[in-house]
Backbone as a ProteinNet text record, in pm:
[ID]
protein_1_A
[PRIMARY]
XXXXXXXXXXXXXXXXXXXXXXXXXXXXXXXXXXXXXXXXXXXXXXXXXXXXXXXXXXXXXXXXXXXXXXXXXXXXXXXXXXXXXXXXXXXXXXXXXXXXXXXXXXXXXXXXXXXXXXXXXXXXXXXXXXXXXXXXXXXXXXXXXXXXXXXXXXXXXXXXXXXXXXXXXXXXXXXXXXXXXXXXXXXXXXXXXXXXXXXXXXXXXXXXXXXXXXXXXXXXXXXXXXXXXXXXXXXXXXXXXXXXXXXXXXXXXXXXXXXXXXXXXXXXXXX
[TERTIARY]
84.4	0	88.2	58.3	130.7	151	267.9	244.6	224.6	179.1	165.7	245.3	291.1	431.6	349.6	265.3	251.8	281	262.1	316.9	452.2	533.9	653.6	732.7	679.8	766.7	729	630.8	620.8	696.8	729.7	806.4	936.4	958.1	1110.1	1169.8	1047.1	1102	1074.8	986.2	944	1047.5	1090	1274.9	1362.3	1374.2	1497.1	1599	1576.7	1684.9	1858.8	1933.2	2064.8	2116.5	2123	2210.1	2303.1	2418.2	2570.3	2613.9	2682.3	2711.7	2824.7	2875.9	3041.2	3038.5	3088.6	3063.3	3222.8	3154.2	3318.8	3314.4	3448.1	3453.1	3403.1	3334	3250.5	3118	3073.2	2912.5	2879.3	2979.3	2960.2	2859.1	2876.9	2802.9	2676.3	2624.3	2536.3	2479.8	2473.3	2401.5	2402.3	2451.8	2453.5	2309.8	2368.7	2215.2	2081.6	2078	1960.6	1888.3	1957.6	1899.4	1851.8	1964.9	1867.2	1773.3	1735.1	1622.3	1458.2	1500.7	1387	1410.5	1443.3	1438.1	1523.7	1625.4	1720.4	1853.1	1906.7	2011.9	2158.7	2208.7	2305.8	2409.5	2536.7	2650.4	2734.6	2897.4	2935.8	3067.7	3064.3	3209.1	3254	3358.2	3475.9	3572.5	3641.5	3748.6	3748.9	3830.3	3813.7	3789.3	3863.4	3856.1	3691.2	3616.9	3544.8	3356.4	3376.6	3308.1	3161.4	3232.4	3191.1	3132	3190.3	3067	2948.9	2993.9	2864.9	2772.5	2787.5	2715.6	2647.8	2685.9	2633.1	2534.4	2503.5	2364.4	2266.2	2336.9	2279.8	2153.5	2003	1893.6	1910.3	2052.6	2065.9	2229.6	2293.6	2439.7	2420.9	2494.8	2500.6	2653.5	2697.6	2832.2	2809.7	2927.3	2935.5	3092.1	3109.4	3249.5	3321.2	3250.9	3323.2	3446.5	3553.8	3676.1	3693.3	3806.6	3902.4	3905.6	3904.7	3921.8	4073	4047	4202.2	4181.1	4299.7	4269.9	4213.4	4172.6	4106.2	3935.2	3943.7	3790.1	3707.7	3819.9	3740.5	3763.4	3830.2	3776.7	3665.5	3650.2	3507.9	3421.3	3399.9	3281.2	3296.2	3403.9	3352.4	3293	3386.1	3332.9	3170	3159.6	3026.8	2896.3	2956.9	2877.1	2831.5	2956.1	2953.5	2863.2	2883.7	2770.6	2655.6	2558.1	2468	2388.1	2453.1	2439	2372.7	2462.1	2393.4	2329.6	2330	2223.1	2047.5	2060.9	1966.7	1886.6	1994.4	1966.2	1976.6	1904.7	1938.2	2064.3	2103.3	2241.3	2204.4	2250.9	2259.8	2391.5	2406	2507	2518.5	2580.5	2601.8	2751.4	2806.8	2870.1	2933	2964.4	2981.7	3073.9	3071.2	3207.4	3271.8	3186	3229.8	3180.9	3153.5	3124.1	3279.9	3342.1	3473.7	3608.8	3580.4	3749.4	3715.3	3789.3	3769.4	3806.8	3849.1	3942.2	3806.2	3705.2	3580	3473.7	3469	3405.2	3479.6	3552	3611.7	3595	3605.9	3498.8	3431.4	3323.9	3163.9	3159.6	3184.5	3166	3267.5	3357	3387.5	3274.2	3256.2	3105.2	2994.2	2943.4	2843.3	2839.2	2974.3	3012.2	2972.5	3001.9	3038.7	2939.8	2881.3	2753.4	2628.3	2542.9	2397.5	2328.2	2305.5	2300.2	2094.7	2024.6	1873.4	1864.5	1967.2	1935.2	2081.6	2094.7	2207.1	2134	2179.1	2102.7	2248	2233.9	2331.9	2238.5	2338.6	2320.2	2300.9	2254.6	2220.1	2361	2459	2579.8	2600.8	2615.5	2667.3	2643.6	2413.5	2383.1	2375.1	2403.9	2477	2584.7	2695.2	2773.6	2795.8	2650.4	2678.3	2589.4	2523.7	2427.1	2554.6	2693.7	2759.2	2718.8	2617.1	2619	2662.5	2746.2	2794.7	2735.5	2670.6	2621.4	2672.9	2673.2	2765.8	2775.6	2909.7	2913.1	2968.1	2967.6	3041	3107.6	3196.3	3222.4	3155.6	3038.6	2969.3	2795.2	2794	2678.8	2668.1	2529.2	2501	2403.3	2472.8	2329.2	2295.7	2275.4	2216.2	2039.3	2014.6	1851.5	1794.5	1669.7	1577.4	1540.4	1545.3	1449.2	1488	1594.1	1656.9	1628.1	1651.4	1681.6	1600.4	1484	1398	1481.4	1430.6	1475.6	1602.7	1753.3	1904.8	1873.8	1742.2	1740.6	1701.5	1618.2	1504.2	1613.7	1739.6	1848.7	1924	1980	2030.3	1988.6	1902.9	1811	1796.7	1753.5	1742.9	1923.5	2001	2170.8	2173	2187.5	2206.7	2105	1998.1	1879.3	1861	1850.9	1815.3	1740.7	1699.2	1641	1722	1694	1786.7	1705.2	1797.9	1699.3	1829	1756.1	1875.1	1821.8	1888.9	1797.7	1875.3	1774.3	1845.4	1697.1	1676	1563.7	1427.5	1430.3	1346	1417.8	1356.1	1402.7	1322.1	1408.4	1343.8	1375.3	1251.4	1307.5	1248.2	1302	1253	1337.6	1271.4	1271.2	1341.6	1312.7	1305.6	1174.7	1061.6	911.4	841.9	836.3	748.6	815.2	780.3	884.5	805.5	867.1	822.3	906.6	850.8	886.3	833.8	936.5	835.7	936.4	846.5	913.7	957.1	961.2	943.2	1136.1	1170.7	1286.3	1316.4	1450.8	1460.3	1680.4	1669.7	1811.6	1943.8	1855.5	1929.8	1987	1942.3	2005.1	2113.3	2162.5	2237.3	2375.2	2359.6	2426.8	2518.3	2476.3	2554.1	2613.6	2720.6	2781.3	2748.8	2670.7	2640.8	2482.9	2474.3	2301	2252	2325.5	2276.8	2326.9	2430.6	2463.9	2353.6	2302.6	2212	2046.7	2050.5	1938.4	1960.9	2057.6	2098.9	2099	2090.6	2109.7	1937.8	1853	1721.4	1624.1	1693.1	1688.7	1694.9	1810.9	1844.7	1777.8	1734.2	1647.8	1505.6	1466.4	1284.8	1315.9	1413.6	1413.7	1445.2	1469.4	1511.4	1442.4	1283.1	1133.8	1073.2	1132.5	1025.7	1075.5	1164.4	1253.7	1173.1	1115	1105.5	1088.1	1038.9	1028.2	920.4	854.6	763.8	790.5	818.7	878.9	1007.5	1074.9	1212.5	1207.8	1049	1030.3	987.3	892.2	851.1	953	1081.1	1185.2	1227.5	1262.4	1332.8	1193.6	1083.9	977.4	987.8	996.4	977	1109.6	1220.9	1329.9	1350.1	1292.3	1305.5	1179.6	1095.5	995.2	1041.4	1085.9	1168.1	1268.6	1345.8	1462	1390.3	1276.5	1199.2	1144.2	1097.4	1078.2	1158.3	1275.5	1413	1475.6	1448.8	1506.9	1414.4	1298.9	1208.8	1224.7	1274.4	1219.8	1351.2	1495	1625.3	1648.5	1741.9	1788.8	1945.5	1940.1	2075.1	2158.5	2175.5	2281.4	2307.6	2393.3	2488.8	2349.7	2238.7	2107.8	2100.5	2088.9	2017.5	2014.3	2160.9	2197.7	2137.6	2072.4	2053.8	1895.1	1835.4	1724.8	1657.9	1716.9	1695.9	1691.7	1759.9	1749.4	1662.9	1606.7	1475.8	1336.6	1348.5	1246.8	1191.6	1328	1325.8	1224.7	1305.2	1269.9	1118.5	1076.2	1009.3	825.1	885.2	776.5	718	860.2	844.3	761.2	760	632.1	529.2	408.5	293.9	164.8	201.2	94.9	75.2	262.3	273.2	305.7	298.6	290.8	160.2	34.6	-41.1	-90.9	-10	-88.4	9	144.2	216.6	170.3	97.5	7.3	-41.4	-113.9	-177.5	-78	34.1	174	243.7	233.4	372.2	304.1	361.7	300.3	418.2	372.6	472.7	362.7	461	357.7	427.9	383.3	358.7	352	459	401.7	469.2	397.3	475.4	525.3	653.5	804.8	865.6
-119.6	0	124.9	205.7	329	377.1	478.8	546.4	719.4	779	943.3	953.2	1113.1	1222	1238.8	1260.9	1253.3	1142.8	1029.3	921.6	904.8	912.4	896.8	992.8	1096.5	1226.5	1219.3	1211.6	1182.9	1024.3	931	801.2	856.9	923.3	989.5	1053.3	1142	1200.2	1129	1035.8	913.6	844	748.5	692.2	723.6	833.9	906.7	793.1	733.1	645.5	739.8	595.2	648.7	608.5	708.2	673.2	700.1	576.5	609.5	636.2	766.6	819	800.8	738.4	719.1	772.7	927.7	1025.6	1104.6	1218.3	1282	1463.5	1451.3	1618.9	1732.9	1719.1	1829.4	1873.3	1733.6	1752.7	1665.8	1648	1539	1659.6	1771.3	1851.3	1912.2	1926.2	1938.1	1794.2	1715.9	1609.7	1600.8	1600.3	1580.4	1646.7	1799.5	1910.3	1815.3	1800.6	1784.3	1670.8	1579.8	1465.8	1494.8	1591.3	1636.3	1673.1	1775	1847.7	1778.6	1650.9	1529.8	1472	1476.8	1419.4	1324.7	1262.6	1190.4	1186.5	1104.9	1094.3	1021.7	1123.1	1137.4	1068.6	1016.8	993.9	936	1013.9	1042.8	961.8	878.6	781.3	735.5	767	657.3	613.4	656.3	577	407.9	334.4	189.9	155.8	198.4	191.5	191.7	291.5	293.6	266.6	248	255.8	94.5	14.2	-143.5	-124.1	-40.6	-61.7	22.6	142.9	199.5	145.1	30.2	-22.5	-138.8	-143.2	-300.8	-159.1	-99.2	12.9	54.7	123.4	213	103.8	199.5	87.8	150.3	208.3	245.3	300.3	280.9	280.5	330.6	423.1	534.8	523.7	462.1	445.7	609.5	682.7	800.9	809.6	765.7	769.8	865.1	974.8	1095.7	1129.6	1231.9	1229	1294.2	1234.7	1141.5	979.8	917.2	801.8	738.2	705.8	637.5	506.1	425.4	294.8	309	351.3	334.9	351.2	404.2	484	338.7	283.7	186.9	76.9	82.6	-81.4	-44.7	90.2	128.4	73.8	91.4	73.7	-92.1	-139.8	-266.7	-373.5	-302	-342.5	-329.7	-216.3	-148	-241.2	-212	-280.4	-483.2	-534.2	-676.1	-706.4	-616.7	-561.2	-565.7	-439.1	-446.5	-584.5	-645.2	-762.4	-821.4	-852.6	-966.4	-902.7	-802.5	-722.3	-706.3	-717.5	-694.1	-576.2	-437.9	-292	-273.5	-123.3	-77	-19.2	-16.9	-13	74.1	200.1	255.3	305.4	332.6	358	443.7	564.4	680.2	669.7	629.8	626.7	790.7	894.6	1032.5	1007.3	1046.2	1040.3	947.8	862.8	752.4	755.6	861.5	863.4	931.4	985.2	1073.7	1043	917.6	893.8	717.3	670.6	546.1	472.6	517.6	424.6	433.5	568.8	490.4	442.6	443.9	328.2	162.7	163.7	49.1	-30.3	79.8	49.4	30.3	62.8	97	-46.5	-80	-229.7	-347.5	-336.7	-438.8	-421.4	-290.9	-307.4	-381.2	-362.5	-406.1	-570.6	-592.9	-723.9	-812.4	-751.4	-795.6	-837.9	-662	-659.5	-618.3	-650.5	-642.1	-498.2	-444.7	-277.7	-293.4	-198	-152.9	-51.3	6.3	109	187.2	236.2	302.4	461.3	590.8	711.8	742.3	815.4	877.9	982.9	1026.4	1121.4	1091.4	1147.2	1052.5	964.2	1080.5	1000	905.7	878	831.2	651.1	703.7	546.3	507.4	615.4	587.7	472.1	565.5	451.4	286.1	310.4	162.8	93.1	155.2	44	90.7	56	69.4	157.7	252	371.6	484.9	540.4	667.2	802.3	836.2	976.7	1100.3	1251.6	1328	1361.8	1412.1	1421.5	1511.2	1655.5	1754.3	1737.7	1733.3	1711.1	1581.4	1646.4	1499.4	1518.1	1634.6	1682.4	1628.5	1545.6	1513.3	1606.5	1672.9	1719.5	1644.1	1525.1	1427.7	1433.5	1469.7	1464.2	1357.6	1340.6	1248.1	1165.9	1189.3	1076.5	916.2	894.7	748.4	684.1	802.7	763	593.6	647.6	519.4	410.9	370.9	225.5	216.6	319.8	265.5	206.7	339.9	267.4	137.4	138.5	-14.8	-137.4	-115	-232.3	-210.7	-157.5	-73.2	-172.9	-149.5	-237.2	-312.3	-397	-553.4	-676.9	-550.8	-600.8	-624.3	-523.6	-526.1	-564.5	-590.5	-656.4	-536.3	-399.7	-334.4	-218.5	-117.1	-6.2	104.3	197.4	225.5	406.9	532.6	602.7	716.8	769.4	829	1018	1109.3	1231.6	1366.2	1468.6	1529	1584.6	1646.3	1749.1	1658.6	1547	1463.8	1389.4	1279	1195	1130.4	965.9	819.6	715.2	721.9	558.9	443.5	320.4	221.5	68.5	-27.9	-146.5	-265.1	-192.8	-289.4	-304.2	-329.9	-336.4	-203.1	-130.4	-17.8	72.2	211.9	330.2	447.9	534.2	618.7	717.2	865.4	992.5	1109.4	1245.4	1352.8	1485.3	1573.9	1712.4	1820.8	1746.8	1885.7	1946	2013.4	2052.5	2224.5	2228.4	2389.2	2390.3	2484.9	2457.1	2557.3	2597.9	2719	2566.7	2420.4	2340.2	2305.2	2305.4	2293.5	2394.2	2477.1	2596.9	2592.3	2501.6	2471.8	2337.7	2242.1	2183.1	2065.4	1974.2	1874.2	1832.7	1906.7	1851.3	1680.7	1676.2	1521	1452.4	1435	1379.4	1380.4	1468.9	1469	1454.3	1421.4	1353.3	1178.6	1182.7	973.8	1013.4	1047.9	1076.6	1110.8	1145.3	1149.8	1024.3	989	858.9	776.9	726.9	673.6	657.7	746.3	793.1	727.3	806.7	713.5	559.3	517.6	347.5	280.7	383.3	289.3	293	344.3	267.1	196.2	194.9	71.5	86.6	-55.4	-58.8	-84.7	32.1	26.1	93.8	71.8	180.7	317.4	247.1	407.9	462.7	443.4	528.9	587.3	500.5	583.6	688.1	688.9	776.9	913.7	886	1004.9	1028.6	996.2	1044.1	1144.2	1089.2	1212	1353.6	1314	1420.2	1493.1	1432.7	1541.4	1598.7	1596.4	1651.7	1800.8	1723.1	1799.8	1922.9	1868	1974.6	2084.2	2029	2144.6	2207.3	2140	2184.2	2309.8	2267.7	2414.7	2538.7	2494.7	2572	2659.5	2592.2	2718.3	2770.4	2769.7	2826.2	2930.8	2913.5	3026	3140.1	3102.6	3190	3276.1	3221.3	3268.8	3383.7	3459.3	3583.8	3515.5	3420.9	3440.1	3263.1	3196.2	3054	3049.9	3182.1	3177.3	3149.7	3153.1	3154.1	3006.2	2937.9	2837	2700.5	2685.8	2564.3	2556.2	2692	2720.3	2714.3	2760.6	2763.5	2655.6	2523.1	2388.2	2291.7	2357.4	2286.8	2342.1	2465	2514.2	2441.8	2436.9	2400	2244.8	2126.8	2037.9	2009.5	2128.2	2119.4	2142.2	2309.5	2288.9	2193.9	2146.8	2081.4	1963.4	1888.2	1783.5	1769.3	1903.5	1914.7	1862.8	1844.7	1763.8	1872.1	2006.5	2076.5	2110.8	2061.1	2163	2005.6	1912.5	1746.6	1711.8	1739.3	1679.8	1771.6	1848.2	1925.3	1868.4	1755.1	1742.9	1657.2	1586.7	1451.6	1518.6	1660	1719.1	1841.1	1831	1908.1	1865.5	1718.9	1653.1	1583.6	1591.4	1503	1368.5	1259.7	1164.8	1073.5	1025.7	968.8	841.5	737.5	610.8	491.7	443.4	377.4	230.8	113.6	-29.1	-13	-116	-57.2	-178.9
0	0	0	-107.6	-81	26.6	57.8	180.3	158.9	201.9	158	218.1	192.2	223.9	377.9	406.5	571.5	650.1	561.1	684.3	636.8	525.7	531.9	625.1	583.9	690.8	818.7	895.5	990.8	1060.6	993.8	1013.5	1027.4	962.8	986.5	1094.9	1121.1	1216.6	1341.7	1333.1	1461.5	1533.3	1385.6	1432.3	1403.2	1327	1340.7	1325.1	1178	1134.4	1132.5	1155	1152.6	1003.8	916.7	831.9	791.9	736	730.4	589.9	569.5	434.1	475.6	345.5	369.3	194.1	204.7	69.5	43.2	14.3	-29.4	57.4	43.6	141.6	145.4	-38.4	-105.3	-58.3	-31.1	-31	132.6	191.1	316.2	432.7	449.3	521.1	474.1	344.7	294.5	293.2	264.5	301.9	426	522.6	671.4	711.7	659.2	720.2	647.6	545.5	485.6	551.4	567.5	646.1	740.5	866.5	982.2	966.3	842.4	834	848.2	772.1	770.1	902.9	1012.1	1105.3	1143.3	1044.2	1035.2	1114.9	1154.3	1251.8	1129.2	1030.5	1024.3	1055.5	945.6	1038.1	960.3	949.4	793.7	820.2	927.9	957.2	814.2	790.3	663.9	692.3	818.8	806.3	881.8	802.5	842.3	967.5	1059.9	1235	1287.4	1230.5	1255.2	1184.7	1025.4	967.8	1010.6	1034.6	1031.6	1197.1	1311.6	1414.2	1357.5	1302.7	1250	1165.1	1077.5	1023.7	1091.6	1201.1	1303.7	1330.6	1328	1437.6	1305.8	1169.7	1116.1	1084.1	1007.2	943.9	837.4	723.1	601.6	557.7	431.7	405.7	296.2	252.6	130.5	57.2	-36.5	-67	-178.5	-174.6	-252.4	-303.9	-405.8	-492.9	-532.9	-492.5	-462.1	-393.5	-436.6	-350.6	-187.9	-116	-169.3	-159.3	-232.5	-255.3	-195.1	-90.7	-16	50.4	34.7	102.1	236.1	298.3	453.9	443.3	338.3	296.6	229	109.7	49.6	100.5	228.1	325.1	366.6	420.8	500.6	416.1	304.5	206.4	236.3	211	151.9	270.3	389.5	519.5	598.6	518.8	588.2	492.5	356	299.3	276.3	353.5	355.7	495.7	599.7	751.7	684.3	635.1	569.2	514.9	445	357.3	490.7	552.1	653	769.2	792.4	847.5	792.9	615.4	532.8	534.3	555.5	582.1	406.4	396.1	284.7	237.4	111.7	38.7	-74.7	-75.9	-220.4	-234.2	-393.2	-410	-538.7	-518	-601.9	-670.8	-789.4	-851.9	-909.5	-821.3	-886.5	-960.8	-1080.5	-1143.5	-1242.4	-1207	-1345.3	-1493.9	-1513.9	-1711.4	-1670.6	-1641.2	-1695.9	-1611	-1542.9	-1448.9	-1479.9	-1505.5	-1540.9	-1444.1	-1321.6	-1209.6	-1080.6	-1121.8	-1048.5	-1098.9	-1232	-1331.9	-1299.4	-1256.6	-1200.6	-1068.2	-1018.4	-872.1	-864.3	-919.7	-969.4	-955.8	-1051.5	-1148.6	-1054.1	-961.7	-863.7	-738.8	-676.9	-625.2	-620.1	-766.2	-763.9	-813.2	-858.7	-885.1	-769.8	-641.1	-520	-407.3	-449.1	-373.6	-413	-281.4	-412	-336.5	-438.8	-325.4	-418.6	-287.2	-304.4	-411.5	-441	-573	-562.1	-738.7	-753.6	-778.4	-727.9	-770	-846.7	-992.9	-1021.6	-1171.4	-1222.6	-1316.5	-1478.1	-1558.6	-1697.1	-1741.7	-1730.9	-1782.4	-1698.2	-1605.9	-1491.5	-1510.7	-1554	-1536.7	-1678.1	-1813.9	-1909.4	-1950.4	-1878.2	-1850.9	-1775.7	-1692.4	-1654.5	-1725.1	-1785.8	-1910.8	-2082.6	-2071.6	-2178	-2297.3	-2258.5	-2330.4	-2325.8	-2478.8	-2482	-2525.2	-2356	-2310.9	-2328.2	-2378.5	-2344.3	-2193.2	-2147.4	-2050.5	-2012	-1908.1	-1916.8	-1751.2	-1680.1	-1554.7	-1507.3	-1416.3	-1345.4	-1393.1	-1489.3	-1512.3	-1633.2	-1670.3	-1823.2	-1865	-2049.4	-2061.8	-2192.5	-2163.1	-2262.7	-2243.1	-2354	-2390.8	-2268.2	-2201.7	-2148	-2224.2	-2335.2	-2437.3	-2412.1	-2432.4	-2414.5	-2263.8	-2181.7	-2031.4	-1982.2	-1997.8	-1939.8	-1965.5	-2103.4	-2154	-2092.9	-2144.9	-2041.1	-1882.2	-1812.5	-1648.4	-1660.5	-1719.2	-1733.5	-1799.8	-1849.7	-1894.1	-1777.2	-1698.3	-1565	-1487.6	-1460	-1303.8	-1342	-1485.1	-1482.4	-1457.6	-1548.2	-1548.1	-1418.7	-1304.3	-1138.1	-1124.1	-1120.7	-1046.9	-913.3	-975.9	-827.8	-893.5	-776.1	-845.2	-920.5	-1022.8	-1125.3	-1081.6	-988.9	-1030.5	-1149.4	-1237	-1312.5	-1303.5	-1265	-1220.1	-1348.4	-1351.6	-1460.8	-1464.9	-1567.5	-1610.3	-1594.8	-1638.9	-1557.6	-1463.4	-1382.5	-1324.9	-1355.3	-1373.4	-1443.1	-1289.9	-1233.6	-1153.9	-1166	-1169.8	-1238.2	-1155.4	-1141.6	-1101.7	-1208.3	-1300.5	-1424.6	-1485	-1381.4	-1442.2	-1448.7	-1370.7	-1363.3	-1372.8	-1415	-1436	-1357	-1293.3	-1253.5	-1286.5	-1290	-1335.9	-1304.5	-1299.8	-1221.5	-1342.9	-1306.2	-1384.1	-1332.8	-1187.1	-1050.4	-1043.6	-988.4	-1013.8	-1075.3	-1061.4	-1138.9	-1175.2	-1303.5	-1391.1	-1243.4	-1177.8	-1044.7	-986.7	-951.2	-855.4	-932.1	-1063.4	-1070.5	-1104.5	-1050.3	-988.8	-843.8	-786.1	-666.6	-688.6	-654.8	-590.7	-487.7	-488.3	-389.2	-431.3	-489	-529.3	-531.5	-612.4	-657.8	-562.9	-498.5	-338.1	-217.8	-230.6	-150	-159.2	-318.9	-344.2	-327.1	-351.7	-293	-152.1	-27.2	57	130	48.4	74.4	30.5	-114.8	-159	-45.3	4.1	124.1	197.8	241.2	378.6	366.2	254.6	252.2	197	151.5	93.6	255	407.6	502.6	552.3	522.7	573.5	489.2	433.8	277.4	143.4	140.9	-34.6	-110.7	-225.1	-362.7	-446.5	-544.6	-677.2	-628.7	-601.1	-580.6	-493	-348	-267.5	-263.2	-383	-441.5	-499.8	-567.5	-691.5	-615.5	-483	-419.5	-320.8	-303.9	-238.1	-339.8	-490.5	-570.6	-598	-593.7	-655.3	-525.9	-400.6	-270.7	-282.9	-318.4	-324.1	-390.6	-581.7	-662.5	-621.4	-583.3	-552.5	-415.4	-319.9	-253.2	-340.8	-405.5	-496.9	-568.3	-653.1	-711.6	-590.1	-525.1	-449.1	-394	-344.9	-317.4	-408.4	-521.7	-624.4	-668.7	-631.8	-644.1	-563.1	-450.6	-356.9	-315	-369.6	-354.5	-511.1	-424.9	-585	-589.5	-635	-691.2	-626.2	-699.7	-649.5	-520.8	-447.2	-334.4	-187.7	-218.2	-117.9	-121.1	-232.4	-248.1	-119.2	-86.2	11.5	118.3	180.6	280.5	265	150.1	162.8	132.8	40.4	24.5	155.8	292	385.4	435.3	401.4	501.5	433.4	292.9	244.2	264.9	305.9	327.7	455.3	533.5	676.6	699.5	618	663.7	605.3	500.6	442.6	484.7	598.8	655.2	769	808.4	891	940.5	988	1009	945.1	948.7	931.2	744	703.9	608.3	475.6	539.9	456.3	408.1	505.7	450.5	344.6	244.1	131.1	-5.2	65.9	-55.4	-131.5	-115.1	-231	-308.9	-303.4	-413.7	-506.2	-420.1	-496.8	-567.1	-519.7	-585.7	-672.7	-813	-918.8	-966.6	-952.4	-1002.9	-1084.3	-1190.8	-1299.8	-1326.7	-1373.5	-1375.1	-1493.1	-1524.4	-1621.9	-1621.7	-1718.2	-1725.7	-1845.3	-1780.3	-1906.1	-1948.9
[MASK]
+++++++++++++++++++++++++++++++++++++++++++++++++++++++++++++++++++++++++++++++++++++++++++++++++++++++++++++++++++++++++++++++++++++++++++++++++++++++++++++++++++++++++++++++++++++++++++++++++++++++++++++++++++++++++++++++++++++++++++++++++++++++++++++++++++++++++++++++

């Protein structure tokens, strides 16, 4: 049974899941805030010493391939993530960076060789590249047309057998069977620096009350729809970070949730 944005947000802030981002230096505090904002209990351990008790507690694990990439970091992952496994917590995993560095296209692909993660969130190029298609790609940003997207997620998630969400002017999330999609969003988020990190990071968050496609899909539409919203309401990029965590915050609300079912539009189809 579905769940509405009032009972998800309100679940959040109920148990105040702990989740462990083991991300990169760029975006590790902007995701931190945002999570609090939903009610979330945070917690950005990487180094080896410590990463594997944190994963004996967390009820969710966020791998982010983002730099720096150092041997202590990618035992954490592999440690945290072999915990998980037999814990049977949720596992996503954000691949930043692999349409254009080939040494974490490499990772990527011993990862997931390895392990079996609840969904990968990344960028058109990103999940481009892991369905062996050549996307353009400018940095970590694709501005490859939407048109194709579906079908690559929908070969994506059946190859890994997990959820596939791919985000960009639309966002496509998909199982393999069902596809979901939203239009909510604005071209100002990508003006800042950490964005898409912290949509795997919200991702995260709602898949660690209930793994699947549709509540993956209304993790990215409640995102992108705050995402528009602070971009509306800011003059200028340098506002935005700040006001994306207010908008997070304050939508999660109890008074100010039960109006997002009729805000948020996500649409639906078999693929």
């Amino acid at each position: 049974m579905k769940l509405t944005y009032t009972q998800i947000l309100q679940q959040l802030r109920q148990k105040r899941p702990l989740i462990h981002c083991i991300s990169n230096q760029i975006a590790s505090h902007f995701q931190a805030n945002a999570l609090l904002a939903l009610g979330c209990s945070p917690i950005m351990t990487d180094e080896a010493e410590g990463a594997a008790e944190i994963a004996q507690q967390a009820q969710a694990l966020l791998i982010n391939l983002g730099s720096p990439l150092y041997a202590g970091k990618l035992k954490a992952m592999k440690q945290s993530l072999q915990i998980s496994e037999e814990r049977q917590t949720v596992r996503v995993l954000d691949p930043v960076g692999i349409a254009s560095i080939s040494y974490r296209y490499q990772l990527a692909q011993d990862l997931l060789a390895h392990h079996k993660f609840t969904a990968i969130r990344a960028n058109y190029a990103e999940i481009g590249r892991l369905g062996q298609k050549s996307l353009a790609s400018k940095g970590i940003d694709s501005l490859q047309s939407s048109e194709s997207m579906a079908q690559i997620c929908r070969e994506v998630a059946l190859k890994y057998q997990t959820l596939v969400i791919a985000t960009g002017p639309r966002d496509f999330i998909t199982d393999g069977q069902t596809l979901y999609y939203h239009d909510h969003g604005h071209s100002l988020l990508s003006q800042i620096t950490g964005t898409g990190c912290v949509a795997s990071s919200i991702l995260t968050a709602f898949l660690s009350l209930e793994a699947g496609a549709e509540i993956g899909g209304q993790a990215m539409a409640y995102y992108a729809w705050c995402g528009q919203a602070a971009s509306l309401a800011v003059d200028g990029s340098g506002y935005l970070e700040n006001e994306l965590i207010n908008q997070l915050y304050h939508h999660s609300l109890d008074k100010q949730a039960d109006k997002l079912d009729s805000l948020i539009t996500l649409e639906t189809q078999t693929i």
